[in-house]
C-alpha positions as CSV (number, residue, x, y, z in Angstrom):
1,X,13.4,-3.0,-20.4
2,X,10.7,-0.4,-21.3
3,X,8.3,0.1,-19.1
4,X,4.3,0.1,-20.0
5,X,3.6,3.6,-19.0
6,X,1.9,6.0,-21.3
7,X,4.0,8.9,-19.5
8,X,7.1,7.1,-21.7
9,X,5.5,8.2,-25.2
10,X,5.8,12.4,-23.9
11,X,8.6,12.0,-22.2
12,X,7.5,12.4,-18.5
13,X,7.6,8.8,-17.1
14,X,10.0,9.9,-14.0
15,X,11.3,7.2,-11.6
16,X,9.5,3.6,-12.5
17,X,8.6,1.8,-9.5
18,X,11.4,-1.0,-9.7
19,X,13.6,1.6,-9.1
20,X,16.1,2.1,-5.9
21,X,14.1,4.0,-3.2
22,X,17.0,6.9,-3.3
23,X,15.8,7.6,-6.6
24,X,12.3,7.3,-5.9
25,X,13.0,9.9,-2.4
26,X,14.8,12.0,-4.5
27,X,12.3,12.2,-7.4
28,X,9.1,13.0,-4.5
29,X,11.9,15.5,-3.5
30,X,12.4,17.5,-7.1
31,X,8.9,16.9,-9.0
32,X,7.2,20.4,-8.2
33,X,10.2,22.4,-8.0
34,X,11.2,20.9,-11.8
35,X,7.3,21.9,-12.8
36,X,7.6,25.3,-11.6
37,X,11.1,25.9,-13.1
38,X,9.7,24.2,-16.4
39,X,7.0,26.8,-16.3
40,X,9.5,29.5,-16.6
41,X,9.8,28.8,-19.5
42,X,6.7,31.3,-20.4
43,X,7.5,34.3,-18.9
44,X,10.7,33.6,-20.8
45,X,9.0,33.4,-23.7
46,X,6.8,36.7,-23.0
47,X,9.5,38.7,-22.0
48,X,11.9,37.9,-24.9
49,X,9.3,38.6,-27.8
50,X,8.3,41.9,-25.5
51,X,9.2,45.2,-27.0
52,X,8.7,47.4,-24.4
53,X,12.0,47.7,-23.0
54,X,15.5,46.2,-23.8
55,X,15.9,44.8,-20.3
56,X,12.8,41.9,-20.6
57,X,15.3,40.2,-23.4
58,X,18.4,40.5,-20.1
59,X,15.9,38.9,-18.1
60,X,14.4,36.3,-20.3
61,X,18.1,35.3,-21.0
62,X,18.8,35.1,-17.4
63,X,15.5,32.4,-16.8
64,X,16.9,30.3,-20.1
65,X,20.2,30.1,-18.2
66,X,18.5,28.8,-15.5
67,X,16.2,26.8,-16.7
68,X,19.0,25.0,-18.7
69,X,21.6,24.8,-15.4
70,X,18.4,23.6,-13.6
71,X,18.1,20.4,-16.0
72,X,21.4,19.8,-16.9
73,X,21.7,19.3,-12.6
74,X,18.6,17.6,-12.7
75,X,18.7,15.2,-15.5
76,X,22.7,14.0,-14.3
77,X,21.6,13.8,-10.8
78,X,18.9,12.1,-11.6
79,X,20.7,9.5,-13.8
80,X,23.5,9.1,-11.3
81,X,21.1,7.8,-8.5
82,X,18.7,5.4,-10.8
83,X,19.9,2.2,-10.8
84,X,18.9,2.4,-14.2
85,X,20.5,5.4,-16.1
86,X,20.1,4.7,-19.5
87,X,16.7,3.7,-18.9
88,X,15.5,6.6,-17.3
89,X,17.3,9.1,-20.0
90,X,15.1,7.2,-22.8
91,X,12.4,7.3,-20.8
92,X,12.6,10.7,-19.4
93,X,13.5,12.6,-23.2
94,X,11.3,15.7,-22.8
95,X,14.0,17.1,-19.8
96,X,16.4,16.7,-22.9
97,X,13.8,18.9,-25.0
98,X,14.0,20.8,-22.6
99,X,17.3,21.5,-22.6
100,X,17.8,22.0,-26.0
101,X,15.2,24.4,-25.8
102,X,16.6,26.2,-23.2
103,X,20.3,26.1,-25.2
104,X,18.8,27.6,-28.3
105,X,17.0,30.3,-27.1
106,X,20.3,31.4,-24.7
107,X,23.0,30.7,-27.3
108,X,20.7,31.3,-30.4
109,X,18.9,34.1,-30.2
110,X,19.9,35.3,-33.6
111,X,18.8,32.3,-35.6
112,X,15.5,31.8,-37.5
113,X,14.9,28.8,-35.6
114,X,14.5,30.4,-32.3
115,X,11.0,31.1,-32.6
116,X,10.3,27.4,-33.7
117,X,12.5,26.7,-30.7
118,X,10.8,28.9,-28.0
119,X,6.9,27.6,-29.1
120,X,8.3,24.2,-28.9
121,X,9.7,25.0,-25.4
122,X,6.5,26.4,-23.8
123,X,4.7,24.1,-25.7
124,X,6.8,21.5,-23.4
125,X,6.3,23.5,-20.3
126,X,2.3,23.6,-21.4
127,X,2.5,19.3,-21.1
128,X,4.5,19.9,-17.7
129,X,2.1,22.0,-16.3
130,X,-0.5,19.6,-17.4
131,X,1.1,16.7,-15.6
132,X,1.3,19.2,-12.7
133,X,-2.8,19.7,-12.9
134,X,-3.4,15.5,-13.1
135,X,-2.0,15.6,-9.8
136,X,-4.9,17.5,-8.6
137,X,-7.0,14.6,-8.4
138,X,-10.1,16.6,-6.3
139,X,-10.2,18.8,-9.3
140,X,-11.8,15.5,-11.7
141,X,-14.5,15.2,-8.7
142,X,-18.0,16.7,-8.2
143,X,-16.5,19.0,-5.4
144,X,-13.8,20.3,-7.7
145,X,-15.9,22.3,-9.1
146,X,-15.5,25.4,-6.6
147,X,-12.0,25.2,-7.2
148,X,-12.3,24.8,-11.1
149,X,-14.3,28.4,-11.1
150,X,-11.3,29.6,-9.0
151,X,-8.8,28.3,-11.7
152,X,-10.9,29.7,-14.3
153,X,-11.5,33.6,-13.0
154,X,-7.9,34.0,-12.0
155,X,-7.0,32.4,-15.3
156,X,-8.7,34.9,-17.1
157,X,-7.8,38.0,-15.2
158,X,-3.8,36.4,-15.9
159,X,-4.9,36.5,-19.8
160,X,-6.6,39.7,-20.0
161,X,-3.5,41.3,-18.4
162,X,-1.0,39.4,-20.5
163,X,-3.2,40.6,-23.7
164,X,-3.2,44.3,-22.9
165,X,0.4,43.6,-22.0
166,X,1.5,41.9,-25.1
167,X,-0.4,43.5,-28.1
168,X,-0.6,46.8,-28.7
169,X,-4.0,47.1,-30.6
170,X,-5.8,46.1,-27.3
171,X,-6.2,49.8,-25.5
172,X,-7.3,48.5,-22.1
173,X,-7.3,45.9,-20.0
174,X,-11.1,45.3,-20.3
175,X,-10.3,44.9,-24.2
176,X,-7.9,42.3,-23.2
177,X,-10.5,40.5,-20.5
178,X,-12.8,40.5,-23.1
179,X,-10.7,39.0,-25.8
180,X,-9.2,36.1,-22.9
181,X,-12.6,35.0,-22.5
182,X,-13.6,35.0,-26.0
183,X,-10.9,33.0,-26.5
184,X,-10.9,30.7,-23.7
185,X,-15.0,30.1,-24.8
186,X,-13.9,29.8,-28.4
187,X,-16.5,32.0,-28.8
188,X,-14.4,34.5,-31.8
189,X,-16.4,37.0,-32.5
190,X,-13.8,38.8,-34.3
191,X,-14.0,42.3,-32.4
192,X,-11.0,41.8,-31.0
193,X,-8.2,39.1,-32.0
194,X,-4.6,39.2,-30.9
195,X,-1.7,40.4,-33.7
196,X,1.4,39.8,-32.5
197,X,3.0,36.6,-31.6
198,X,3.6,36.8,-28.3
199,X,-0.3,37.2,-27.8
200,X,-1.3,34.8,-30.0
201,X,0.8,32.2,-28.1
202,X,-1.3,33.7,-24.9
203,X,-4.2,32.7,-27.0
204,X,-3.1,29.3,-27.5
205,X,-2.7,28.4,-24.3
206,X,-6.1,30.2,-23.2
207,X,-7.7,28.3,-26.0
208,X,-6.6,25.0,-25.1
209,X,-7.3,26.0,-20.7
210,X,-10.5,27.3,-22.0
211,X,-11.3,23.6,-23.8
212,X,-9.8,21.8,-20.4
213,X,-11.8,24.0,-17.8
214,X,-15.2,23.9,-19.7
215,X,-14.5,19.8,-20.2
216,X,-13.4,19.0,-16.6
217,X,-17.1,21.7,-15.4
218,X,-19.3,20.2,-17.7
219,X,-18.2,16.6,-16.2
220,X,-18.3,17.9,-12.5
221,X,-22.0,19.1,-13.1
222,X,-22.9,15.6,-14.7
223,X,-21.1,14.0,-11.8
224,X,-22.9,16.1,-9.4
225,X,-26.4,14.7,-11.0
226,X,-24.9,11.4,-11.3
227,X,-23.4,10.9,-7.6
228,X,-26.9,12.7,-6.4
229,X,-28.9,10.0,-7.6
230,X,-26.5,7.3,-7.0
231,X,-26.3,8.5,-3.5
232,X,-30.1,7.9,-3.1
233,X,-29.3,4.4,-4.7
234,X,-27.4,3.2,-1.8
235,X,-29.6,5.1,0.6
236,X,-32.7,3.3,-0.7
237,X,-30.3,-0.2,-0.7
238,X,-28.7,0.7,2.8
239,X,-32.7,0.4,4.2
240,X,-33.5,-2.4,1.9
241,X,-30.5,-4.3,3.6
242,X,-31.7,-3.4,6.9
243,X,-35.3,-4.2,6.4
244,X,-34.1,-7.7,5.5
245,X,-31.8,-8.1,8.2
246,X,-34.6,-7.2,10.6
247,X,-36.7,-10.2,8.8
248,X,-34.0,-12.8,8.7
249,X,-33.4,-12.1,12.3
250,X,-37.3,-12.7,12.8
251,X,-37.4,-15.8,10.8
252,X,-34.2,-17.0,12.9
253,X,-35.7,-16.2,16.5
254,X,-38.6,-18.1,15.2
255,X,-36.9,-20.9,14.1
256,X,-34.8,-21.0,17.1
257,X,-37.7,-21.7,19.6
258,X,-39.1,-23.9,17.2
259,X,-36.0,-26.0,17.3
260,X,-35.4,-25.2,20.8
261,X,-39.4,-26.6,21.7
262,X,-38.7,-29.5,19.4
263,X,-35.1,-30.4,20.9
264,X,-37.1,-30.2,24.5
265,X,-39.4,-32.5,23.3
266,X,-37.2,-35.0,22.5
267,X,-35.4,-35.1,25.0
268,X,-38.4,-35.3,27.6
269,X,-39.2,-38.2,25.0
270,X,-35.7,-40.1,25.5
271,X,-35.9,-39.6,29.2
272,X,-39.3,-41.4,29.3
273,X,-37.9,-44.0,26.9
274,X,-34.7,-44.5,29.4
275,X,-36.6,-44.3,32.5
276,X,-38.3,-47.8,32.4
277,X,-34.9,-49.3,30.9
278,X,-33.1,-47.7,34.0
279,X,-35.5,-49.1,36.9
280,X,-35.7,-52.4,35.4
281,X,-31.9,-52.9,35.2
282,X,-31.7,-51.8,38.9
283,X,-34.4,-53.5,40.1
284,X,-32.2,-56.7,38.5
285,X,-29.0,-55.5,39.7
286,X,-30.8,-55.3,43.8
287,X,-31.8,-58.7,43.0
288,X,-28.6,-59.7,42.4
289,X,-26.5,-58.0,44.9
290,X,-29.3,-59.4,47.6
291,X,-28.4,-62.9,45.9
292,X,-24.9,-63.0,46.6
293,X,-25.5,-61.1,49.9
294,X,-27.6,-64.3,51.3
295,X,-25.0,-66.8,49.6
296,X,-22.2,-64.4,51.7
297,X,-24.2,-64.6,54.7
298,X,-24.6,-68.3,54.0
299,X,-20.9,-69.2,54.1
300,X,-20.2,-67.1,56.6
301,X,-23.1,-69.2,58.6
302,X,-20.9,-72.9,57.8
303,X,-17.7,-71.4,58.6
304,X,-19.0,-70.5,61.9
305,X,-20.3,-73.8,62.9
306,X,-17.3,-75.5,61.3
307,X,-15.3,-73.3,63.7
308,X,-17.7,-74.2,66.6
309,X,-16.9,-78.0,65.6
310,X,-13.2,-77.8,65.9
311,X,-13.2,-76.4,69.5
312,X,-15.4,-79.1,70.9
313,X,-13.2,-81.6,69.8
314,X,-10.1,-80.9,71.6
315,X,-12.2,-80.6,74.8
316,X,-13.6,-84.3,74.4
C-alpha cells in the first residue's frame, strides 16, 4: 500500500511509520550521514568540470565511487531490514537516482550525457540538502532569524570563493563576493555574470538559497511583529482572566454568607418549630410513665395485703 506522504512524489519518504522499529532505529541511525554523503555530490561536480589541474577529475572520480558504494550499501541494507522492501524501494526512488547518477558520471565520463547526468545529480543532492534544512525547524521561527543571517554571510563568502574559483573572468575574490550576492538578491546588474558551467551551476544554487533565505527572513520579521502583538494579546487576556476570577470569587464569598445567614436562619426557625412539638410529647410521655408507675405501685399494694391475708390464716 502507498503511503499518503508528499515525501513519496520526490523520492525521500524514508521509513513509514508502520514499519518494524529495526528499520526505523536504523533509518534515525543513517539519515545525516546519507545527507552529507549526498552532498558530495557538489564538490564532485566542481572538481570534475575544474580545469585547473588534472588531479580534481582523480578526486571527483574517487567521491562518485563513493557516493555510489555508499547507496548501493545503503539502499540494500535498507531494504533488507523493512518489513516492507518493495515498498520502501518505490517509495524511496531518488537513492536509485542517485545511484544512477553516481554510475554515469564514474563509468561515463566520456559520454555527452554526463553533464545532463551530473546537473541532474546535484540537482538531487540540492532536494537532499533541502530536506536536511526542513529539519531545522527553529530556523521557520521568529528567533531563527540570527541563525538565518549566519546561513546567509557564510553562504555567500562559500559563493564568492567558489566563483573566483570556478570562472576565470572573475579577477578576485571581491569580484566573485560581489557577483554571489548579486545573484543570491537576483539583483543582475550585468557587471559581472558567471561563463563557465561550473559557475553557472554555483549560480543556480545561489539563486535559488538567495530566494529561500530572503523568503524564510522576510517571514521571521513578519512573525516577529505578529508574535509581538499577539504576545500582548494574551498578556492583556491573562489580566482580563484574572480580573474576573478576582470578581467571581467576590460574588461567591458573597453569596456564600448569604446562603450561610439564610441556612442559619432556618434552622434557628426549625428548632423553634420542633421545640414546642418536643416538650409537649414529653410532657405526655411523663404523664404516662407516672400512669403506669401508680397502677405498678397499685398492684404491688394488693399483692401485699393478699400476701398479709394468707399468713393469718394458717395461724387461726
Amino acid at each position: 500500500m502507498i503511503s499518503n506522504n508528499v515525501l513519496v512524489w520526490i523520492g525521500l519518504a524514508g521509513i513509514e511509520p508502520d514499519d518494524n522499529a529495526r528499520a526505523q532505529l536504523w533509518q534515525r541511525r543513517l539519515h545525516w550521514i546519507m545527507v552529507a554523503i549526498a552532498l558530495l555530490a557538489l564538490p564532485a561536480y566542481v572538481l570534475d568540470t575544474a580545469d585547473q589541474h588534472p588531479d580534481w577529475h582523480r578526486i571527483a572520480t574517487l567521491l562518485d565511487a563513493f557516493i555510489l558504494g555508499a547507496f548501493l550499501v545503503e539502499t540494500a541494507w535498507m531494504a533488507s531490514v523493512s518489513s516492507f522492501p518493495v515498498r520502501y524501494l518505490f517509495e524511496n526512488w531518488l537513492n536509485l537516482v542517485v545511484i544512477i547518477g553516481a554510475a554515469a558520471a564514474l563509468f561515463g565520463a566520456t559520454t555527452e550525457w554526463i553533464a545532463l547526468v551530473r546537473v541532474a545529480r546535484v540537482a538531487v543532492a540540492g532536494i537532499i540538502l533541502l530536506r536536511a534544512i526542513t529539519q531545522f525547524r527553529f530556523l521557520f521561527t521568529r528567533r531563527g532569524a540570527p541563525a538565518l543571517i549566519g546561513v546567509a554571510f557564510l553562504t555567500m563568502l562559500a559563493a564568492g570563493a567558489m566563483f573566483y574559483w570556478l570562472d576565470p573572468r572573475i579577477n578576485s575574490f571581491w569580484d566573485g563576493l560581489w557577483l554571489a550576492f548579486i545573484s543570491g538578491a537576483t539583483v543582475g546588474y550585468g557587471d559581472i555574470v558567471p561563463t563557465t558551467g561550473a559557475s553557472r551551476v554555483v549560480a543556480v544554487f545561489v539563486v535559488l538559497t538567495g530566494w529561500a533565505l530572503l523568503s524564510l527572513f522576510t517571514a521571521n520579521i513578519v512573525a516577529m511583529f505578529v508574535g509581538r502583538e499577539e504576545k500582548e494579546r494574551r498578556q492583556e487576556l491573562h489580566r482580563e482572566i484574572v480580573h474576573l476570577r478576582r470578581e467571581i470569587a467576590l460574588l461567591v464569598d458573597a453569596e456564600e454568607i448569604r446562603v450561610r445567614k439564610d441556612l442559619h436562619h432556618d434552622i434557628n426557625q426549625l428548632r423553634r418549630t420542633i421545640a414546642p412539638l418536643v416538650n409537649a410529647e414529653e410532657l405526655q410521655f411523663r404523664r404516662e410513665f407516672q400512669r403506669e408507675i401508680a397502677g405498678l405501685r397499685a398492684d404491688v399494694a394488693a399483692l401485699r395485703a393478699t400476701l398479709a391475708d394468707d399468713r393469718r390464716e394458717p395461724a387461726a
